[in-house]
C-alpha positions as CSV (number, residue, x, y, z in Angstrom):
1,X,-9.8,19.6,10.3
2,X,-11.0,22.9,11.3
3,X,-9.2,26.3,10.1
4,X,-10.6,29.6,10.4
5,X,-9.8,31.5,7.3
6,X,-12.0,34.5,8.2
7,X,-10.4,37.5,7.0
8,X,-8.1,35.8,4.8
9,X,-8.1,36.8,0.9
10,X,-5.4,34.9,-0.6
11,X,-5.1,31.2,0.2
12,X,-2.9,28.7,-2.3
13,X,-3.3,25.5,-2.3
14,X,-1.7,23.2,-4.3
15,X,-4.6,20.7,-4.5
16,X,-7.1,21.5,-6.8
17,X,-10.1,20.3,-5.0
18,X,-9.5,22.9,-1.5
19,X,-12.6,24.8,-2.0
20,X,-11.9,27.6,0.1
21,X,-8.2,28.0,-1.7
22,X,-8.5,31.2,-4.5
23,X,-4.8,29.9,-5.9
24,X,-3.5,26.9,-7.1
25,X,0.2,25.3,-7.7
26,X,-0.2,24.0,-11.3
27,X,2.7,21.2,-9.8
28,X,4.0,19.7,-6.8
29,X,8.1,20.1,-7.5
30,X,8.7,23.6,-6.6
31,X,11.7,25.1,-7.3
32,X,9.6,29.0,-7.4
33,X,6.5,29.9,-6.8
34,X,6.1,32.9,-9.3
35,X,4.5,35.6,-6.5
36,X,6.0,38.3,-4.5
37,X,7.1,37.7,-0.9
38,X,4.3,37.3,1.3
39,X,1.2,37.6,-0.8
40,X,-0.7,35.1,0.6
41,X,-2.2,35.1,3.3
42,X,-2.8,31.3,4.2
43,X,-1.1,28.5,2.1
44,X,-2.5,24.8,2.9
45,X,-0.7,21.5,1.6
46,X,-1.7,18.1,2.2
47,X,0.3,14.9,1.8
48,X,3.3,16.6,-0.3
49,X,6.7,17.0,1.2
50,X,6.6,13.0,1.9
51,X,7.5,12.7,-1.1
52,X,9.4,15.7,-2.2
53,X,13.2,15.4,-2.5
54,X,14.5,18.5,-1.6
55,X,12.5,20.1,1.4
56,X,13.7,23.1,2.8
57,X,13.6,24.7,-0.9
58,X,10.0,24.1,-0.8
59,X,9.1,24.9,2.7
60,X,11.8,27.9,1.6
61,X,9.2,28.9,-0.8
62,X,6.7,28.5,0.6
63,X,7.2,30.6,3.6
64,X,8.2,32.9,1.6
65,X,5.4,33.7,-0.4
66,X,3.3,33.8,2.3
67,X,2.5,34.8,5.8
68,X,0.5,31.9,7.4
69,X,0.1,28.5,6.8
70,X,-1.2,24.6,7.2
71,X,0.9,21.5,6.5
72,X,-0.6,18.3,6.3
73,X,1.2,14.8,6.6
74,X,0.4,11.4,7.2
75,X,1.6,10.6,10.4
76,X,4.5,8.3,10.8
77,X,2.6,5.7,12.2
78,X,0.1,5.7,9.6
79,X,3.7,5.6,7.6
80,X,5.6,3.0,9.1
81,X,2.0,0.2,9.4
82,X,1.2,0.4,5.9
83,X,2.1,-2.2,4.2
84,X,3.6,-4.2,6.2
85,X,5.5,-7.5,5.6
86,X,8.8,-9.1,6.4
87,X,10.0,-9.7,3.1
88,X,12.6,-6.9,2.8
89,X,12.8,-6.3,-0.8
90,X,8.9,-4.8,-0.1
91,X,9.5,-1.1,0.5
92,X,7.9,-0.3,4.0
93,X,4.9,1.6,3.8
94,X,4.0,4.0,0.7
95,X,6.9,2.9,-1.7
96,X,7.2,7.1,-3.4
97,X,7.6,8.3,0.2
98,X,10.7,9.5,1.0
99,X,10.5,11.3,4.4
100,X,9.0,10.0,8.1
101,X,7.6,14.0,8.9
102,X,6.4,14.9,12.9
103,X,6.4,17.2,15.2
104,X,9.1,17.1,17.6
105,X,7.9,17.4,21.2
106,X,11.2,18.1,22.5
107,X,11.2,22.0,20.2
108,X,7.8,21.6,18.6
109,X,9.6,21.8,14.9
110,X,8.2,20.1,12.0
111,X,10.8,17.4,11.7
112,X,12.1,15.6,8.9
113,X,13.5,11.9,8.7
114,X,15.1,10.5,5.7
115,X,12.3,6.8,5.2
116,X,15.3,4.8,4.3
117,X,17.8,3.1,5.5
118,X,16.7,4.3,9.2
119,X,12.8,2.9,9.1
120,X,13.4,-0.7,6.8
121,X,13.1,-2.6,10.3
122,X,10.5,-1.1,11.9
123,X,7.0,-2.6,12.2
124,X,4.2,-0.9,14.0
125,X,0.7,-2.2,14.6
126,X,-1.9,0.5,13.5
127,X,-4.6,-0.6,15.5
128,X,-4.7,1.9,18.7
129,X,-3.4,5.0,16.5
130,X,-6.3,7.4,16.8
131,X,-4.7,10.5,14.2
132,X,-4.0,9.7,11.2
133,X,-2.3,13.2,9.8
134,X,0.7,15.2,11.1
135,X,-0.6,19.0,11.3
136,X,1.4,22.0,11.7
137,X,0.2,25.2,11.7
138,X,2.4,28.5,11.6
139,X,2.8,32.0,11.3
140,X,5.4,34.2,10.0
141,X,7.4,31.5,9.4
142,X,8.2,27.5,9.0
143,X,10.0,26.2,12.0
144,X,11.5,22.9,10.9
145,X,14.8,20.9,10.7
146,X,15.6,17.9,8.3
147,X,17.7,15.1,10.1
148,X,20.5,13.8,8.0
149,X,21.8,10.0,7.8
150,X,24.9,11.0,9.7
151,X,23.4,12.4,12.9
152,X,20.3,10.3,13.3
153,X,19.7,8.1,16.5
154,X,16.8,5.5,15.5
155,X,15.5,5.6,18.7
156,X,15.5,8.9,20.0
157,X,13.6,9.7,17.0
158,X,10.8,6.9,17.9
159,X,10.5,8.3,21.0
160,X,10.1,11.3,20.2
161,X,7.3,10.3,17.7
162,X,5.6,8.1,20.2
163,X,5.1,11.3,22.7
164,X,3.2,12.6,20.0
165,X,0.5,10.1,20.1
C-alpha cells in the first residue's frame, strides 16, 4: 500500500501500530467519535467493518469527522477460501466476520453483503487470487450501500465481485 499523506496534519487511525497516524480510536464499536466535523484530514482503517454490526453508523462517523480517507478489507475471496470445508456446522471463512465488503464495478461503491445465510455454500479456491485486501479510497465523502437479505441476488453479487479480480 502506497498513500501520500503529504500535507496532511491530522490522520486517525484506529490501529495503534499506523505509524504515520497522529490519532487513535481507543475502540473499534463506534457509536461517536468525540471530534468536530471534519477535523481530520485522512482517516485509515484496516480490517474493521467485517466485523462491525452496524455499518453505515460507523462509516456515518467516520466521514463525518473527516475529509479524506482509506478503508481496508480483506477481499471476499480471501473471505469466502478461508477455511474451507464441507461440514456445514463450520462457519465459512473467519467465523467473527459478518459482512462480504467490495467494490462494485457496476457504481464503484463500497458494497456491503450480509456473510450469512447468502455465502454458507460457496467455495472458492484461493490459488490464482493475486489481491488479498479490498481498498477504497475517498474524498469528501463515503460512497457505499449495504445490501439487505430481502433484495440480494447470490449471483449478481458474485459477478460483480469476480470483475473485480
Amino acid at each position: 500500500m502506497n498513500i501520500d499523506l503529504n500535507g496532511y496534519t491530522k490522520i486517525l487511525s484506529q490501529r495503534p501500530n499506523v505509524v504515520f497516524a497522529t490519532h487513535f480510536l481507543k475502540t473499534p464499536v463506534i457509536t461517536k467519535i468525540e471530534y468536530p466535523d471534519k477535523y481530520f484530514d485522512f482517516s485509515f482503517c484496516d480490517a474493521q467493518f467485517e466485523d462491525c454490526q452496524l455499518p453505515s453508523s460507523v462509516l456515518n462517523e467516520i466521514q463525518r469527522v473527516s475529509k479524506n480517507g482509506y478503508i481496508q478489507t480483506y477481499h471476499p475471496m480471501i473471505e469466502l477460501s478461508h477455511c474451507q470445508t464441507t461440514d456445514l456446522n463450520i462457519p465459512l471463512g473467519f467465523f467473527q466476520q459478518r459482512w462480504i465488503i467490495y467494490i462494485s464495478k457496476q457504481d464503484n461503491v463500497l458494497t456491503f453483503v450480509p456473510k450469512y445465510p447468502h455465502f454458507k455454500d460457496f467455495y472458492f479456491n484461493n490459488n490464482e487470487i493475486t489481491t488479498y485486501r479490498t481498498c477504497y479510497f475517498w474524498s469528501g465523502n463515503i460512497k457505499y450501500k449495504i445490501l439487505q437479505n430481502n433484495n440480494i441476488v447470490i449471483t449478481d453479487v458474485i459477478n460483480d465481485i469476480l470483475m473485480g479480480i
